[in-house]
Structure formats: structure tokens, C-alpha cells
C-alpha positions in Angstrom: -27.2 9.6 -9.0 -25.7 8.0 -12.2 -22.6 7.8 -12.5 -22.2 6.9 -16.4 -21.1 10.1 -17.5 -19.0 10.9 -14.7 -17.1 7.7 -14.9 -16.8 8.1 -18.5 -14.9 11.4 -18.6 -12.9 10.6 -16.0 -11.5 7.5 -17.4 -10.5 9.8 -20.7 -7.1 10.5 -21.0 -6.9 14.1 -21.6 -7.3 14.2 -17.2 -3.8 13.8 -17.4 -4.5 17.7 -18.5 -6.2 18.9 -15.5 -5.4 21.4 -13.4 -5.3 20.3 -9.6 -7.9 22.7 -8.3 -10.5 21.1 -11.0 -9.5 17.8 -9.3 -9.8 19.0 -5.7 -13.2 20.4 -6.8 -14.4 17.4 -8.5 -13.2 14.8 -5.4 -15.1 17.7 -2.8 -18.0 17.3 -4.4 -18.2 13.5 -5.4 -16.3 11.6 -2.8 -14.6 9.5 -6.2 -11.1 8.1 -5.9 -11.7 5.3 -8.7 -13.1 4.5 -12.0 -13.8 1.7 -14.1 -11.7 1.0 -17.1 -11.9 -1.3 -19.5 -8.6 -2.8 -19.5 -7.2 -6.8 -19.5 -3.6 -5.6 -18.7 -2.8 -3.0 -16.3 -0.9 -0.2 -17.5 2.8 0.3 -17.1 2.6 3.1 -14.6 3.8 4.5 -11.1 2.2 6.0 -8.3 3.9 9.6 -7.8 6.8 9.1 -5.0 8.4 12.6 -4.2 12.5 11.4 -3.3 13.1 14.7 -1.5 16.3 14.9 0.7 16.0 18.0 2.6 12.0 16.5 3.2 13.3 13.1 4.7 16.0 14.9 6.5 13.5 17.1 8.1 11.5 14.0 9.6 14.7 12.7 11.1 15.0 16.0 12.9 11.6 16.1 13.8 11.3 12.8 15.0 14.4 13.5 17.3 12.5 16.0 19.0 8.7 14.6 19.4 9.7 11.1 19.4 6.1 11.0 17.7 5.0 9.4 13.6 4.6 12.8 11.8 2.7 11.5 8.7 -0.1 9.3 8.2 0.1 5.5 7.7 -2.7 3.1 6.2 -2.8 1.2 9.1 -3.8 3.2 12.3 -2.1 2.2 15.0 0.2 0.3 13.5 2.7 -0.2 16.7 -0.2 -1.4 18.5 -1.2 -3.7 16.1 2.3 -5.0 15.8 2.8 -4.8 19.5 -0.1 -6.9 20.2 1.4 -9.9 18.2 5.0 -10.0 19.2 4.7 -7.9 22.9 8.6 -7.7 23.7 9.8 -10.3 21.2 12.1 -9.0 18.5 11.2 -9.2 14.7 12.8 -8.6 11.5 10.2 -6.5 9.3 9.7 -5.7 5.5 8.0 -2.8 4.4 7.1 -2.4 0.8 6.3 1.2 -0.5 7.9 2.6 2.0 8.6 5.9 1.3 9.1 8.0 4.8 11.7 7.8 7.0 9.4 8.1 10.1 8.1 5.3 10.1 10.8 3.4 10.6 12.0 5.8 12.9 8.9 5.6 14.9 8.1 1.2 14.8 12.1 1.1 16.4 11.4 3.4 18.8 8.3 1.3 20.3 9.1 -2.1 19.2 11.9 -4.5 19.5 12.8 -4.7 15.5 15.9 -6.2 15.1 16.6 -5.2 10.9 13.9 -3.0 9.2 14.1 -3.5 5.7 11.9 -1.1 2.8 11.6 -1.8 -0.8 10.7 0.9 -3.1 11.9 2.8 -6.2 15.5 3.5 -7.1 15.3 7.2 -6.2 14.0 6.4 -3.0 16.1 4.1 -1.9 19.6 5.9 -2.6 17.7 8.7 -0.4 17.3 6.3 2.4 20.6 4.6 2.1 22.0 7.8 1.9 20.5 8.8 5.0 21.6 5.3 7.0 24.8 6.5 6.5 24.7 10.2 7.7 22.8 8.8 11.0 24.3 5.3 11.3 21.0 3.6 11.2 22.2 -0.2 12.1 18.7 -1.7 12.0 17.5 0.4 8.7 18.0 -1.6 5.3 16.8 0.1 2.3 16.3 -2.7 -0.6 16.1 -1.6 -4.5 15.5 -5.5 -5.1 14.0 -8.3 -3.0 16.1 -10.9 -3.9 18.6 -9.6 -1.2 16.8 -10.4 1.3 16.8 -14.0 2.8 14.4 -14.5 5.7 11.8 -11.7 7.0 9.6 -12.3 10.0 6.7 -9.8 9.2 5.7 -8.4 5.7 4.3 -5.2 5.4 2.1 -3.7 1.9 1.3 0.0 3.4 -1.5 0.6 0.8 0.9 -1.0 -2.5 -0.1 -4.5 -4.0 -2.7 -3.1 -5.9 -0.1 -0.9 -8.0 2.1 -4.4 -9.0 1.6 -5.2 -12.5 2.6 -9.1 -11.5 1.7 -9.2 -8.3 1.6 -12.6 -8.3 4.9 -13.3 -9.0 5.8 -10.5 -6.7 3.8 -12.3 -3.7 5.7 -15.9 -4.7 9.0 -14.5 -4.0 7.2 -13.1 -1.0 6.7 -16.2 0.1 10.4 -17.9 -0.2 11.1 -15.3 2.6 9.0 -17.5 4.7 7.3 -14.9 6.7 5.3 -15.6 9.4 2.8 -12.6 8.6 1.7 -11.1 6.0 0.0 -7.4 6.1 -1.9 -5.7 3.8 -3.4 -2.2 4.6 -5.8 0.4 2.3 -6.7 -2.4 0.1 -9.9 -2.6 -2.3 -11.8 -5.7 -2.5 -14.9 -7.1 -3.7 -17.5 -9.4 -3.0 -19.2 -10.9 -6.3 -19.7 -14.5 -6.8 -20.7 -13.4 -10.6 -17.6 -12.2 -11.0 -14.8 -15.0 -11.7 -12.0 -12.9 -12.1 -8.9 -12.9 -9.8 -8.9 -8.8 -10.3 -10.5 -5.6 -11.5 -8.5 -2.7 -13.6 -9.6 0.9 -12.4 -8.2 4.4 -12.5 -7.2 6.7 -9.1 -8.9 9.8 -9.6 -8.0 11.6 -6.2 -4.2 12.2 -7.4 -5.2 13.8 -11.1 -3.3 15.5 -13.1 -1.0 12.0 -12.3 -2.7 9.0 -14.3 -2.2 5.5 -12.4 -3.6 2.4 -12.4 -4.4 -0.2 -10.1 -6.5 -3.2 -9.3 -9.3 -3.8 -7.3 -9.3 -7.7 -6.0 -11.7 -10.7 -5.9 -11.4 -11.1 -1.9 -12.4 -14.9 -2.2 -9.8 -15.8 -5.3 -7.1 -13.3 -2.9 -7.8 -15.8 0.3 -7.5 -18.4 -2.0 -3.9 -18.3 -3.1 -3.0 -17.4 0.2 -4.2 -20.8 1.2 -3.0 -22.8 -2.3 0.6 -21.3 -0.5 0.1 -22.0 3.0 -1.1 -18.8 4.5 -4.7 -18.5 6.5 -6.6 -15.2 6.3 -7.0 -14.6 10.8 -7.5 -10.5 10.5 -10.1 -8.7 8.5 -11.0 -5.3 9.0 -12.3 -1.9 7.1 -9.9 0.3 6.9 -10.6 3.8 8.1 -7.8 6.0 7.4 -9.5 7.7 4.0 -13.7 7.7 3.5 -13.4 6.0 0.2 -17.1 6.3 -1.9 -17.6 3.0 -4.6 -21.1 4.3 -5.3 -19.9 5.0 -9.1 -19.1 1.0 -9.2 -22.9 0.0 -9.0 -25.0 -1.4 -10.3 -21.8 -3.4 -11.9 -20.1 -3.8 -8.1 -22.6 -3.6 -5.2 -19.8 -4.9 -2.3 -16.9 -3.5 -2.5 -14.2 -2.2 0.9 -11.0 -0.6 1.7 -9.9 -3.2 3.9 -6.5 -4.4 5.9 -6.3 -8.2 5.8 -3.6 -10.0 8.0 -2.1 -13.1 6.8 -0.6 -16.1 8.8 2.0 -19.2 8.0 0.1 -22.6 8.7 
């Protein structure tokens, strides 16, 4: 199939317009969550977060009574996957995009976290500190800033460095928390050695009406300033928590993957 047209009309901006059953229609019927734009900068722009109180409140209820994660995360398994590096050690962890209480409900239920800290928008965070009080949640720190924070043991991007306008920056001050791992989740990368640049600039077409941007990443220049900052790449793995199609990238990208990558302090 060719996807010119297709990519064309859904990087215009009257989608912005859309009604949501022409987008559920479209994404039924060609599998596309992304388009190619031809953009230097990304965009100023957010990803839709819905800061709902009575919501949140409801997964604190929930959660008392099935001790179970009620919504989906990027990473599958994520307890196991943290369990498996730290067994019964305790662990200070960072979650960036955070935006369900459950989650950290959930990882402190199974693991031995000693302060869970989440980093997201304003509105979210005065939802979740909110909700620390009203609970007394001792181990739950909702941050509106990351210069707060001093030390962090294990870092954790749930699907979000693609959405940071300098994530570069972002990832320096990262690092001056010296954590020990690094974890990214429902990440898109490519594998071109024609193409020199760090990062891609596309449009997310699964969530139209709501126009976001976002990058794709050059997986060998993204392992490289790991390592220029003293991190080794030891996990690598396709992520299977969405079926993600990137046929509408080719012939331009033939190799690209949702992946979660795992990062380690040398």
C-alpha cells in the first residue's frame, strides 16, 4: 500500500477537527499511530493527562479491595522486572509521567520501595499530593519539579521521553540524581546508519482530535550519550503492550521498534 496520501492528510492540521469515531475508524482500519512531519523543532505541546479526583480516588478504593494494578502500564510486568534486580533490597524510585495512583499503590505493595517519587504536570500533582494527605501515603512523593529531588536509586520514563521538547537537558539533570538505572518503556527507535540525526519529529495519530508531537530516536546516537555519561545499555527488548504498525515510515524508515531499553551506572 502507499502511504503518501494517507500520511499527508493526517499530518494537516485541520485533524485537530475530527470527530473521535472518524479517528477510531481510521486507526481500525490502518493500524497508524504516527506520521512524518516535516519539522526541525518539536512543537510546544502536551499529551492529554485527565487530573480527575473522584477517578484517582476510585483506584485507591479499588486497589484496597483487589490488591491488584487496575490499569495498564508500558512495561508488562513491571514488579517482576523490578523484583528480579533488587529481590528484597529496598530502592528509592522515580517515575516520570506518572499519572495513576495505582501504580504506586501496586509497586509498594510487592516491592520494598522505600520513597516513590512521580513527576508530572501541575494539575496532577496537587491531585496526588492531595491524595498523600487524605491516606497518609509516607513513601508517596509527588514532584512538580526535579530539582527537589537529590538522590534516586531507579529512574522510571513509562512511555514519556519522547514528548520532552529538551530531553537532553532533561536527561542531564537526570543524571546528577546518580541513579543506578535508568528505564525506558513504549519507546520508538530506529535503525538507519543514513540517517545522522539524533531524532525524528512525528505526529500521534491514535489520540486525534488531540494534536501532539513527539520524537522518534536514532537508537545508536541514544546509546551513545548514555555512554558519553556513564551509563551502558544491558536490557533491550520490543515492547508488546500496543501492536504499533511503522509500515507508513517506508521506504524513508525500514527499522524502526517500540522498545524498552534498561540503562546501568558503570
Amino acid at each position: 500500500m502507499n502511504y503518501t496520501f494517507l500520511n499527508k492528510f493526517l499530518a494537516r492540521k485541520f485533524t485537530k477537527f475530527f470527530p473521535k469515531t472518524i479517528n477510531r475508524k481510521l486507526l481500525r482500519k490502518y493500524k497508524i499511530f504516527f506520521v512524518p512531519v516535516n519539522f526541525l523543532k518539536l512543537p510546544k505541546n502536551f499529551y492529554p493527562v485527565e487530573a480527575n479526583l473522584k477517578l484517582q480516588l476510585n483506584y485507591v478504593k479499588e486497589f484496597k479491595k483487589k490488591k491488584r494494578l487496575i490499569n495498564n502500564t508500558t512495561k508488562k510486568n513491571l514488579d517482576r522486572f523490578l523484583y528480579k534486580i533488587y529481590k528484597n533490597k529496598s530502592f528509592s524510585f522515580l517515575d516520570i509521567g506518572g499519572d495513576k495512583i495505582d501504580l504506586f499503590l501496586f509497586l509498594s505493595h510487592k516491592l520494598k520501595i522505600k520513597k516513590y517519587y512521580v513527576l508530572n504536570f501541575p494539575e496532577i500533582i496537587s491531585l496526588f499530593k492531595f491524595i498523600k494527605l487524605r491516606f497518609n501515603f509516607s513513601k508517596f512523593y509527588p514532584l512538580k519539579k526535579i530539582d527537589s529531588l537529590k538522590k534516586i536509586d531507579f529512574v522510571y520514563f513509562g512511555s514519556s521521553i519522547q514528548y520532552f521538547r529538551n530531553y537532553k537537558l532533561f536527561l542531564i539533570s537526570i543524571f546528577k540524581k546518580k541513579p543506578k538505572f535508568i528505564l525506558f518503556s513504549g519507546t520508538s527507535f530506529f535503525y538507519d546508519n543514513s540517517i545522522k540525526r539524533d531524532t525524528l519529529i512525528v505526529k500521534q495519530t491514535n489520540i486525534l482530535p488531540n494534536t501532539v508531537y513527539l520524537f522518534f530516536f536514532n537508537l545508536d546516537k541514544f546509546k551513545l550519550f548514555f555512554k558519553k555519561h556513564g551509563y551502558k545499555l544491558i536490557y533491550l527488548s520490543k515492547n508488546n503492550t500496543a501492536n504499533i504498525c511503522y509500515d507508513n515510515f517506508k521506504p524513508y524508515l525500514k527499522r524502526i521498534k517500540y522498545l524498552d531499553l534498561l540503562f546501568v551506572k558503570k
